[in-house]
Each structure stands twice: as C-alpha cells, then as structure tokens.
PDB file of N, CA, C, O and CB in Angstrom:
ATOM      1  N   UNK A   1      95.662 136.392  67.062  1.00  0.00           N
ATOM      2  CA  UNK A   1      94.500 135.809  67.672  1.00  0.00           C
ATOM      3  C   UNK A   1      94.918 135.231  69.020  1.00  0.00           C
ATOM      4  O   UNK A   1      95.970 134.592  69.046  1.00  0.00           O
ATOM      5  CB  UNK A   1      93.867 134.728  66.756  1.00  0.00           C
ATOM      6  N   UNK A   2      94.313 135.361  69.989  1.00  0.00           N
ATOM      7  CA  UNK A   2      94.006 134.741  71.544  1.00  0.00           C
ATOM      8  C   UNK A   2      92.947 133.828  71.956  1.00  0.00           C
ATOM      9  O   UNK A   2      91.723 133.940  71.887  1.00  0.00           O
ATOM     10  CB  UNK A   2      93.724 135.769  72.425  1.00  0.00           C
ATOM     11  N   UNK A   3      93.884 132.666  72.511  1.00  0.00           N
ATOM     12  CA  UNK A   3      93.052 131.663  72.921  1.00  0.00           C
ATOM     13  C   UNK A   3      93.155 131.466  74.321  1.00  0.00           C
ATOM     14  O   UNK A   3      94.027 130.685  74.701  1.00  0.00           O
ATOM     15  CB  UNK A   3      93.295 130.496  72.240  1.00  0.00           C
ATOM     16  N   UNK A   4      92.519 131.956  75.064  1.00  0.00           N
ATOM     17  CA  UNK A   4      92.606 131.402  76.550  1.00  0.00           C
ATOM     18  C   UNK A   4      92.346 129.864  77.158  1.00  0.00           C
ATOM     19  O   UNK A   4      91.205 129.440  77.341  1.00  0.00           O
ATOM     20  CB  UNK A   4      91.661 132.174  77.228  1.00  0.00           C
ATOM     21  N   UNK A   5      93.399 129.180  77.410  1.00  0.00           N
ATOM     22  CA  UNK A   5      93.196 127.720  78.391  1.00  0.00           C
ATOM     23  C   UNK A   5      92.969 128.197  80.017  1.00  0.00           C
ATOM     24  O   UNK A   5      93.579 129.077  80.627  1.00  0.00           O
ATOM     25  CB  UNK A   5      94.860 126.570  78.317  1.00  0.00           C
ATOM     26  N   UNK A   6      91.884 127.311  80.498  1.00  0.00           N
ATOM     27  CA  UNK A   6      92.015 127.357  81.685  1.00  0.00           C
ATOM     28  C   UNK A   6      91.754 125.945  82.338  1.00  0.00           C
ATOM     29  O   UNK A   6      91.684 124.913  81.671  1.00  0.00           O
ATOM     30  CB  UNK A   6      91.237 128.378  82.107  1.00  0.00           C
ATOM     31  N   UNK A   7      91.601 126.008  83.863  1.00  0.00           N
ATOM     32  CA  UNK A   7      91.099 124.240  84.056  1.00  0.00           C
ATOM     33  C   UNK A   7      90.358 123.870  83.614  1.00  0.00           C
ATOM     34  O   UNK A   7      89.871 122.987  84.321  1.00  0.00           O
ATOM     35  CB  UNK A   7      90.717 123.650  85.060  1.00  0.00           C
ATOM     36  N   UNK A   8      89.815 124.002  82.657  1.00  0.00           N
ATOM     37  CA  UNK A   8      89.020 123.362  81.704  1.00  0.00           C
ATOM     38  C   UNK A   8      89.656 122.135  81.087  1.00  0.00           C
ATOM     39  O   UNK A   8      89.327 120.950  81.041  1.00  0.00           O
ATOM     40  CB  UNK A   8      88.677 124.301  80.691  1.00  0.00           C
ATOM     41  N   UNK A   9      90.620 122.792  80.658  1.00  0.00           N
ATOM     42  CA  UNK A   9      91.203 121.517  80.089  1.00  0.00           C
ATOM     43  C   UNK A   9      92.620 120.879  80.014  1.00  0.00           C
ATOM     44  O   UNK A   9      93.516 121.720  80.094  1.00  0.00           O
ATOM     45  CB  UNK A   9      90.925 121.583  78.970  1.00  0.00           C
ATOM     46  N   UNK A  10      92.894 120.031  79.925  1.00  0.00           N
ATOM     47  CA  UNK A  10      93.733 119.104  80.134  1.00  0.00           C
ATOM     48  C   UNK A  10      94.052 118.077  79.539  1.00  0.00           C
ATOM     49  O   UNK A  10      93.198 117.692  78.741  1.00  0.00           O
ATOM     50  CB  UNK A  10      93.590 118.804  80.904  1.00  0.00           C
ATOM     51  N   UNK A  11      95.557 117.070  79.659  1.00  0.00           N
ATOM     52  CA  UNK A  11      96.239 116.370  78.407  1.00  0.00           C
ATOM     53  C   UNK A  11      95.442 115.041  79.573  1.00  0.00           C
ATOM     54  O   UNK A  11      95.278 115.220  80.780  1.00  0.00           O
ATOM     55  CB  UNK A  11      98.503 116.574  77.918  1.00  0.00           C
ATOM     56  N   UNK A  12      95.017 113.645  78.734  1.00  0.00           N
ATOM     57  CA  UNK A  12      94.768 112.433  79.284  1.00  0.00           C
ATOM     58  C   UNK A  12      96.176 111.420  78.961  1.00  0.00           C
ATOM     59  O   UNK A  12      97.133 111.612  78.212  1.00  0.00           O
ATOM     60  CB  UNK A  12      93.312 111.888  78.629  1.00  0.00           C
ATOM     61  N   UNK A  13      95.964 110.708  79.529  1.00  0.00           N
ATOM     62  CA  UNK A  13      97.029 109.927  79.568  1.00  0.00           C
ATOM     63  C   UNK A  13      97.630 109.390  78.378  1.00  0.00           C
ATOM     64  O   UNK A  13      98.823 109.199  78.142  1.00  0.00           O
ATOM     65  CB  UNK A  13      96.757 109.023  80.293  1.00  0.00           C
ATOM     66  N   UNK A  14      96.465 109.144  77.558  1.00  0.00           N
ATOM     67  CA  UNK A  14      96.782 108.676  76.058  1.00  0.00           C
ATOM     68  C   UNK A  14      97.379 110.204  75.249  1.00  0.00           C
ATOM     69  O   UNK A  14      97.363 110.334  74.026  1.00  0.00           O
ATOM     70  CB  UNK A  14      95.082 107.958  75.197  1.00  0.00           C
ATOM     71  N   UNK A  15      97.716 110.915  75.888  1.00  0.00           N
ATOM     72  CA  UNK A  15      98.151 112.187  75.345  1.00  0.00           C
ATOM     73  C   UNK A  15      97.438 113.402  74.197  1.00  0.00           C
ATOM     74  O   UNK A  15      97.920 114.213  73.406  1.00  0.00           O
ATOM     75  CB  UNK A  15      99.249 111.736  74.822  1.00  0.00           C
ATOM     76  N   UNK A  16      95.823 112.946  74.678  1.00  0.00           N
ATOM     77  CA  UNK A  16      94.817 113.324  73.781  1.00  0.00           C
ATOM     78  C   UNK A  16      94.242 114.777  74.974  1.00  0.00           C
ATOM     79  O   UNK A  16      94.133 114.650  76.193  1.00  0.00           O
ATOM     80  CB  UNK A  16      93.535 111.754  73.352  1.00  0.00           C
ATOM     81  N   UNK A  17      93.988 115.921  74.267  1.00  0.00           N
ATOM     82  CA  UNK A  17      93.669 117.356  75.203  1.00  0.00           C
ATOM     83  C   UNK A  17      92.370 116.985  75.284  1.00  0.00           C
ATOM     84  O   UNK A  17      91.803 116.795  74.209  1.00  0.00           O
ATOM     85  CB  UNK A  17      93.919 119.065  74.536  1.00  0.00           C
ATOM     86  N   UNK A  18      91.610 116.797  76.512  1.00  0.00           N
ATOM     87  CA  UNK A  18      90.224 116.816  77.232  1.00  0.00           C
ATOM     88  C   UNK A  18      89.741 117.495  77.175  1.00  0.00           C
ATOM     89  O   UNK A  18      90.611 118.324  76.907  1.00  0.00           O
ATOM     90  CB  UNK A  18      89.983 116.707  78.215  1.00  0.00           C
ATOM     91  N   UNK A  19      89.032 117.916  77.196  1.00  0.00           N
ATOM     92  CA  UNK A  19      87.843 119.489  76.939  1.00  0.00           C
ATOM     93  C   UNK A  19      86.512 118.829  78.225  1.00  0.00           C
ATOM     94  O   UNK A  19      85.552 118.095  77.990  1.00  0.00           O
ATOM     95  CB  UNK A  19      86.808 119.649  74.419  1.00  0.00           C
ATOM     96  N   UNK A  20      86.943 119.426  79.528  1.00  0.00           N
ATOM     97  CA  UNK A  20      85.653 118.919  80.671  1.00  0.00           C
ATOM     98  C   UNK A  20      84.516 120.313  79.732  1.00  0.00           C
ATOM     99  O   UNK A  20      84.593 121.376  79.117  1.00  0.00           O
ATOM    100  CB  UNK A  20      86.186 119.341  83.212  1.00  0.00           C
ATOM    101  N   UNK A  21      83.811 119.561  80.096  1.00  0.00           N
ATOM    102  CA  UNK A  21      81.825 119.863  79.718  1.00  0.00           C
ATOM    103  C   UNK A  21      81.632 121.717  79.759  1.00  0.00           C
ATOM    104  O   UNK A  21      81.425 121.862  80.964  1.00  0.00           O
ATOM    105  CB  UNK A  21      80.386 118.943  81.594  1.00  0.00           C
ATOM    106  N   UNK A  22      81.611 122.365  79.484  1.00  0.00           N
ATOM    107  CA  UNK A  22      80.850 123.743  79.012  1.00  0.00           C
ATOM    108  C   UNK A  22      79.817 124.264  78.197  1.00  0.00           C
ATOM    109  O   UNK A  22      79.300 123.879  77.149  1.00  0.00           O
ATOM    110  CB  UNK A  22      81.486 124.320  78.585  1.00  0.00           C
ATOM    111  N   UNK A  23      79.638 125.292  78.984  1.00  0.00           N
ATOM    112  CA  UNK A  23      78.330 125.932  77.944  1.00  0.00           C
ATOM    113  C   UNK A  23      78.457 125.987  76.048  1.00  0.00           C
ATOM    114  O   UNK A  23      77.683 125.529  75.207  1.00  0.00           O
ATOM    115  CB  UNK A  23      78.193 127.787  78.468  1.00  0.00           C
ATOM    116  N   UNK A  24      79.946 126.851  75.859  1.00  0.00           N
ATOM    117  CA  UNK A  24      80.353 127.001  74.760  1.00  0.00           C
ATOM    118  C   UNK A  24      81.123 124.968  74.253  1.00  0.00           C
ATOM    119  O   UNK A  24      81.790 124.441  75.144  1.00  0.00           O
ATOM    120  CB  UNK A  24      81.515 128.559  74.959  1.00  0.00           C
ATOM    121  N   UNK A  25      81.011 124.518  73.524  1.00  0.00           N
ATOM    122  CA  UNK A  25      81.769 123.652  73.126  1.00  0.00           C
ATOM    123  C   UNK A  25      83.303 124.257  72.641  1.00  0.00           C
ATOM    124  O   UNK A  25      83.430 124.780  71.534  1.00  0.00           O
ATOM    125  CB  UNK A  25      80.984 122.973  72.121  1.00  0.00           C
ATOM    126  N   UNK A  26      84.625 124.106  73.743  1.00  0.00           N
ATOM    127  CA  UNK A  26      85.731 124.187  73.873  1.00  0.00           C
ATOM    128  C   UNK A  26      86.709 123.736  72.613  1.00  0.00           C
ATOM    129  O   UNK A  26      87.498 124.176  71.778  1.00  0.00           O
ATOM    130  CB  UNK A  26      85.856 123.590  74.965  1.00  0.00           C
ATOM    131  N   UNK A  27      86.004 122.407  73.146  1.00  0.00           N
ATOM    132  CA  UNK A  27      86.810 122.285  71.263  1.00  0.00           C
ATOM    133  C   UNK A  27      86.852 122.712  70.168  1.00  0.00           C
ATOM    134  O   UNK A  27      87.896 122.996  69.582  1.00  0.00           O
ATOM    135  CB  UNK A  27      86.699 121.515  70.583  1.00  0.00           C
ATOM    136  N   UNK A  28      85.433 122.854  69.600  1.00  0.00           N
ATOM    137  CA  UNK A  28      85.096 123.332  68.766  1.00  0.00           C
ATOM    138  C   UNK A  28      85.450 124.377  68.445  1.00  0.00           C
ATOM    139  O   UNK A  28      85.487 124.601  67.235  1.00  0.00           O
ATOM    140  CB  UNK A  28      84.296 123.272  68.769  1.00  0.00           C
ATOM    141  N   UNK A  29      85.927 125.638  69.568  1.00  0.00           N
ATOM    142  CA  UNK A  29      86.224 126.848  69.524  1.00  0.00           C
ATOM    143  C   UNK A  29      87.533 126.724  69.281  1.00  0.00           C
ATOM    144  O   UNK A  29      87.988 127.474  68.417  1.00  0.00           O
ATOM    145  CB  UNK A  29      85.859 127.593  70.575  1.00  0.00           C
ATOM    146  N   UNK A  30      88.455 125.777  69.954  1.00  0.00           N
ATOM    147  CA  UNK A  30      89.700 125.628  69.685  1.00  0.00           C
ATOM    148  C   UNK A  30      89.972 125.164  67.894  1.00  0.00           C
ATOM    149  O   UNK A  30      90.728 125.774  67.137  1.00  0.00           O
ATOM    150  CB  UNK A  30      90.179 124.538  70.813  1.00  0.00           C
ATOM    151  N   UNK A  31      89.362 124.278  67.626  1.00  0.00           N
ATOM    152  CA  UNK A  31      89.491 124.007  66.499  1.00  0.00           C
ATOM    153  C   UNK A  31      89.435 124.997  65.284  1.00  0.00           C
ATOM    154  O   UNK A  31      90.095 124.807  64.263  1.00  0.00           O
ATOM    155  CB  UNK A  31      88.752 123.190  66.450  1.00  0.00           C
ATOM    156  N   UNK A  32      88.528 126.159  65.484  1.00  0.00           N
ATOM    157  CA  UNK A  32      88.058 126.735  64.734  1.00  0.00           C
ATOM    158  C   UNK A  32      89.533 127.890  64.893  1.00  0.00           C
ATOM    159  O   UNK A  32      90.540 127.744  64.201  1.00  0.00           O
ATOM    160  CB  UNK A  32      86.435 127.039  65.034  1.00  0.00           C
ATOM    161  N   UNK A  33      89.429 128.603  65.561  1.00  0.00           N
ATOM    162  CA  UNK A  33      90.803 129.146  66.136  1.00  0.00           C
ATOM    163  C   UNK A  33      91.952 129.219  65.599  1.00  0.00           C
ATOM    164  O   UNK A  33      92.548 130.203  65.161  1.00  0.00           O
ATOM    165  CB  UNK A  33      91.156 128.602  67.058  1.00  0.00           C
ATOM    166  N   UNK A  34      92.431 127.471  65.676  1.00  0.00           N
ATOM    167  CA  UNK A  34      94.101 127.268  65.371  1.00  0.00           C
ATOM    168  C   UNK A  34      93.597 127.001  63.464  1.00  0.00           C
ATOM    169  O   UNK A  34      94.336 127.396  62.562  1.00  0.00           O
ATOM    170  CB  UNK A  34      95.143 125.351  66.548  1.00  0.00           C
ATOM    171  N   UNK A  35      92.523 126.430  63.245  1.00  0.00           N
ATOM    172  CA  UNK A  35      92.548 126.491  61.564  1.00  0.00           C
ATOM    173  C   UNK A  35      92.233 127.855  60.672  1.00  0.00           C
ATOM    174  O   UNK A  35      92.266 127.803  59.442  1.00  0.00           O
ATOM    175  CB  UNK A  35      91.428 125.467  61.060  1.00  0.00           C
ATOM    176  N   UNK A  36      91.823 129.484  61.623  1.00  0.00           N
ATOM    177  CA  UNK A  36      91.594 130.257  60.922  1.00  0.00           C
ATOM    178  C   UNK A  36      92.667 131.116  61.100  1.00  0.00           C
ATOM    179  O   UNK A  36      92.637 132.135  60.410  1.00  0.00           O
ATOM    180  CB  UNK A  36      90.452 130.645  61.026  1.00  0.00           C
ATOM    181  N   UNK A  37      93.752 130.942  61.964  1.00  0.00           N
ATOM    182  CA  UNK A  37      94.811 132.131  62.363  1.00  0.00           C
ATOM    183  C   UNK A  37      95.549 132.110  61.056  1.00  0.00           C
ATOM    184  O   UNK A  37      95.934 131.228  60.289  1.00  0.00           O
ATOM    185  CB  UNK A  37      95.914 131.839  63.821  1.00  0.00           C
ATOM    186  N   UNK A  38      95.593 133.300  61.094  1.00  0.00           N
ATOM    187  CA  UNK A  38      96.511 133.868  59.874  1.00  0.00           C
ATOM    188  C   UNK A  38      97.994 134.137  60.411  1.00  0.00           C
ATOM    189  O   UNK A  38      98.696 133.127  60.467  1.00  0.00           O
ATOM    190  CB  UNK A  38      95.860 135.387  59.237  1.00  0.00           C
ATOM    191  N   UNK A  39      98.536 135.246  60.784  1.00  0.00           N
ATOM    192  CA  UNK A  39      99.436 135.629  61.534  1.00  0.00           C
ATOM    193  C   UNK A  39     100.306 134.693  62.677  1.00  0.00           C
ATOM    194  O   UNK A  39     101.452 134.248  62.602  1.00  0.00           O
ATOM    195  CB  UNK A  39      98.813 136.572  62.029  1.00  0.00           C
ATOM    196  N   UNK A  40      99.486 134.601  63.550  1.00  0.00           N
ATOM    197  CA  UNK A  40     100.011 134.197  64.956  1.00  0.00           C
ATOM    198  C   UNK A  40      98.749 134.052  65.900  1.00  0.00           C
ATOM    199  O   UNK A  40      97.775 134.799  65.992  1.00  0.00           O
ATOM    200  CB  UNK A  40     101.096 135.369  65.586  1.00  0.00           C
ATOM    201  N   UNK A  41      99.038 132.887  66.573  1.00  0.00           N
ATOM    202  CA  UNK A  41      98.056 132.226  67.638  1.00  0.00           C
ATOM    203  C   UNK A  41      99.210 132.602  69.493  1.00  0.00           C
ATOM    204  O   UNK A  41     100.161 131.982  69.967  1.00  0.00           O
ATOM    205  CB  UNK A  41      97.824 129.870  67.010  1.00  0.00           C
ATOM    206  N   UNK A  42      98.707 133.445  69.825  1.00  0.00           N
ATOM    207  CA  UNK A  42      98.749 133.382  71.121  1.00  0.00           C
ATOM    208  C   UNK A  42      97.915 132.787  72.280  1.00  0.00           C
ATOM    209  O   UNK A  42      96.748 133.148  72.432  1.00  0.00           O
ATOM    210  CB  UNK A  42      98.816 134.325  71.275  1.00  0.00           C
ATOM    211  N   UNK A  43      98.614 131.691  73.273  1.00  0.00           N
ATOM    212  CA  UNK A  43      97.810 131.196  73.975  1.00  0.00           C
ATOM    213  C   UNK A  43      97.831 131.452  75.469  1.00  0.00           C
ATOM    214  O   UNK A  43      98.937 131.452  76.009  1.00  0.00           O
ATOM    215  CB  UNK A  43      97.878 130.067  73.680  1.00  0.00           C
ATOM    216  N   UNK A  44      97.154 131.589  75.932  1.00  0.00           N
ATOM    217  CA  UNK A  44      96.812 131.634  77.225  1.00  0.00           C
ATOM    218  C   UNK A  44      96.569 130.848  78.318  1.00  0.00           C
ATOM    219  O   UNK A  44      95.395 130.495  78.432  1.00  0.00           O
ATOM    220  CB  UNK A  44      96.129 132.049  77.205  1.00  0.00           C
ATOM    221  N   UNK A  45      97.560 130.361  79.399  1.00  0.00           N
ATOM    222  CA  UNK A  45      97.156 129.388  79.944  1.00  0.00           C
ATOM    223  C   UNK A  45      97.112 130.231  81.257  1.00  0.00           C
ATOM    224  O   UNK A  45      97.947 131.084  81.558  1.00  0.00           O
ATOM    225  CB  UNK A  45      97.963 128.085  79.766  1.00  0.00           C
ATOM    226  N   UNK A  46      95.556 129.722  82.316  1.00  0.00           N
ATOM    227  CA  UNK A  46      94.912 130.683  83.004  1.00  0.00           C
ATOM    228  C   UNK A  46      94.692 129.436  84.649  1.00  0.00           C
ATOM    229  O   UNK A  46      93.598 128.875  84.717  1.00  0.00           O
ATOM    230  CB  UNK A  46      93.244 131.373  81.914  1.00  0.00           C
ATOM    231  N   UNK A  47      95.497 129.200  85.532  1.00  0.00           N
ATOM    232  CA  UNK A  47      95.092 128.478  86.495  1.00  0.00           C
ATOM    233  C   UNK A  47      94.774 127.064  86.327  1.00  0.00           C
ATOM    234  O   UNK A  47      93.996 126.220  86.773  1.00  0.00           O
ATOM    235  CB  UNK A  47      94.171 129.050  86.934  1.00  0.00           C
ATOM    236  N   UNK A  48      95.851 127.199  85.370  1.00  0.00           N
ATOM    237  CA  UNK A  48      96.592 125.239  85.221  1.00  0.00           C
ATOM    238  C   UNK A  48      97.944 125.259  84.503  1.00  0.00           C
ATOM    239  O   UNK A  48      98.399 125.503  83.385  1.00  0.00           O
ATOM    240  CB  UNK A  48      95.460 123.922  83.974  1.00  0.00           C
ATOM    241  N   UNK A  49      98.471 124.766  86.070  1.00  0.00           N
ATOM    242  CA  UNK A  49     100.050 124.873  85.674  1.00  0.00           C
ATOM    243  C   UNK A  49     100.350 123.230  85.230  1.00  0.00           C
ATOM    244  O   UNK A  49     101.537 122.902  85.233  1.00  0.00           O
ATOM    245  CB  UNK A  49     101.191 125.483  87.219  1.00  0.00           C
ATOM    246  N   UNK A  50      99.761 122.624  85.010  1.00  0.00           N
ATOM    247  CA  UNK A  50     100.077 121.085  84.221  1.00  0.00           C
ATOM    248  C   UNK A  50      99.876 121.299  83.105  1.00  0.00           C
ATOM    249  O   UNK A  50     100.753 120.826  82.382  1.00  0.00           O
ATOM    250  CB  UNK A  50      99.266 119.798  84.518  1.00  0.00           C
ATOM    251  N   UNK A  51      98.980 121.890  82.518  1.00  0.00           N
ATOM    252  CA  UNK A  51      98.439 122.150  80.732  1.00  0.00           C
ATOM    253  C   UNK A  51      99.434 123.615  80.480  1.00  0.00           C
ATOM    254  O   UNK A  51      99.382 124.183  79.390  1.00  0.00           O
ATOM    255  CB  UNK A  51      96.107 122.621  80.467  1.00  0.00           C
ATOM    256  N   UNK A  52     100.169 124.048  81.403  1.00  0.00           N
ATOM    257  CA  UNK A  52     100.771 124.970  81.025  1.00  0.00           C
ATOM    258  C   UNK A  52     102.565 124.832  80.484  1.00  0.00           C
ATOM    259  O   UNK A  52     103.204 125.405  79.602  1.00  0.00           O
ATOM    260  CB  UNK A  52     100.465 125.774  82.114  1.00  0.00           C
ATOM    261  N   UNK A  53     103.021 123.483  81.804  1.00  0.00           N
ATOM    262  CA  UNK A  53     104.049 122.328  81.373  1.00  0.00           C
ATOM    263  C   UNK A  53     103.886 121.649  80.342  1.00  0.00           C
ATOM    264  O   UNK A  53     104.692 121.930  79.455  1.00  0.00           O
ATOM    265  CB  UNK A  53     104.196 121.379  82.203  1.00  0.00           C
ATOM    266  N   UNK A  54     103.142 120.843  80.094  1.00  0.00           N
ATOM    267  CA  UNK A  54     102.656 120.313  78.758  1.00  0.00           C
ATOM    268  C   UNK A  54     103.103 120.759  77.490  1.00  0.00           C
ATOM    269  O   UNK A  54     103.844 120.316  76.612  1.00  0.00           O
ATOM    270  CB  UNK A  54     101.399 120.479  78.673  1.00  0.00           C
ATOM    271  N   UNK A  55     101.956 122.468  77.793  1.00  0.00           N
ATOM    272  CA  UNK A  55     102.248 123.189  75.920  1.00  0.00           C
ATOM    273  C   UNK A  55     103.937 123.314  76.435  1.00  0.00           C
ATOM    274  O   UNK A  55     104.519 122.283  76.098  1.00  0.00           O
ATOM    275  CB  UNK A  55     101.148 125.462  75.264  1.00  0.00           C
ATOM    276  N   UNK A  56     104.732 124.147  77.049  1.00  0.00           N
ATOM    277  CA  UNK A  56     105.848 124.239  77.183  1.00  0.00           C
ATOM    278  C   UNK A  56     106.927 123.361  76.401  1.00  0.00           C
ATOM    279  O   UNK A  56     107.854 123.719  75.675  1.00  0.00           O
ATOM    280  CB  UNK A  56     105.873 124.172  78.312  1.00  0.00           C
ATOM    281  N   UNK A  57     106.411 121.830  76.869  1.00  0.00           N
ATOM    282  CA  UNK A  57     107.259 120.711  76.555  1.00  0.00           C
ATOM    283  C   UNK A  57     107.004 120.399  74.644  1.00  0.00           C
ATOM    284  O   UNK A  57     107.958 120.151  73.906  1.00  0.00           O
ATOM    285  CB  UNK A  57     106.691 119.253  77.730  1.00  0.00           C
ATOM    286  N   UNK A  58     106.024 120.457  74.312  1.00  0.00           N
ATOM    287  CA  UNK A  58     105.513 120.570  73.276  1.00  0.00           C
ATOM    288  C   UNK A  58     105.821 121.258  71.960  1.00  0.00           C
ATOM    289  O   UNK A  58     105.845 120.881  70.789  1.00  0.00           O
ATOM    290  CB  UNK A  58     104.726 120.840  73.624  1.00  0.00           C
ATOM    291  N   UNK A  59     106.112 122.736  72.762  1.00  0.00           N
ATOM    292  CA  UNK A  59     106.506 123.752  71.981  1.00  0.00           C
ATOM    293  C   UNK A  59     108.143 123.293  71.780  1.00  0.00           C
ATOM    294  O   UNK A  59     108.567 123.536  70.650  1.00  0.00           O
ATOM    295  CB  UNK A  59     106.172 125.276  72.721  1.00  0.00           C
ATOM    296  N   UNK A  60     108.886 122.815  72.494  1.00  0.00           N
ATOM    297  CA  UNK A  60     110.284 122.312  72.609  1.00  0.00           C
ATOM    298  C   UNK A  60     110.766 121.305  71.828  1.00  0.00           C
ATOM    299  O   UNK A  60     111.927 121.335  71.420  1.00  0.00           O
ATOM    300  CB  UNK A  60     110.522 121.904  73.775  1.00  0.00           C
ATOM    301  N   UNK A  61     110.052 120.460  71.584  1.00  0.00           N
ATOM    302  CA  UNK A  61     109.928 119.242  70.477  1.00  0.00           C
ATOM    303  C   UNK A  61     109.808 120.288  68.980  1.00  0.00           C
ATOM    304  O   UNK A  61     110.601 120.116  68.055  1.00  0.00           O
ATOM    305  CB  UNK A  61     108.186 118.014  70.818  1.00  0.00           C
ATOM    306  N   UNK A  62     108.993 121.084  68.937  1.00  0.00           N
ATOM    307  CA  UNK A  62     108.557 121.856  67.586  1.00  0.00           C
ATOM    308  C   UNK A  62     110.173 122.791  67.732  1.00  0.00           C
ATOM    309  O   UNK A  62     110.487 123.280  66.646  1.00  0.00           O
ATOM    310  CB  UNK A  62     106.634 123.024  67.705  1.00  0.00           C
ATOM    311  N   UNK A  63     110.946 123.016  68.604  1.00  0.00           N
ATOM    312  CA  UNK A  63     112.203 124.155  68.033  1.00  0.00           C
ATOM    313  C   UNK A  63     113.564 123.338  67.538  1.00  0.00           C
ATOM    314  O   UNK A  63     114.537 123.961  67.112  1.00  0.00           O
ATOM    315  CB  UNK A  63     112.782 125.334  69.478  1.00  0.00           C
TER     316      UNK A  63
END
C-alpha cells in the first residue's frame, strides 16, 4: 500500500503530525491506511523536505 505526504502536512512542535485543512480529511485517510496494511506501507514524501527528515529520523529510532 502507498501513502503519499505532501505540504500538507507536517510535525508541530509538541511532536504531534498536523494535517493543514483539505477536501479529503488527511488524517482520516492516514489512519485508515497504516491500520489496514497487511504486507507493507510505502510512503511517499512529495515537496517537503522537513516531514521527509522527520520520518527519516523516526524510522532510525525504530532500527
């Protein structure tokens, strides 16, 4: 499964992921997403290189 990030969204200071305002509710889609993958979640980060550092650092703590 594929999830595309783009500037949409972003980590806040309290280290909580923001979801700015869209048609589709972002979260919701995300949520639904990472709780139905079976296999493997591939993500996509699309013209945000801060949310792209972030998952990076993230994923590094998890190895």
């Amino acid at each position: 499964m594929v999830f595309v990030m783009d500037e949409n969204f972003q980590y806040g200071e309290n280290g909580k992921l923001l979801v700015r305002h869209s048609y589709y509710s972002a979260e919701g889609m995300l949520y639904q997403i990472v709780t139905r993958v079976v296999d493997e979640l591939k993500i996509i980060v699309t013209n945000n290189p801060e949310l792209y550092v972030k998952l990076l650092s993230i994923k590094a703590m998890g190895e």
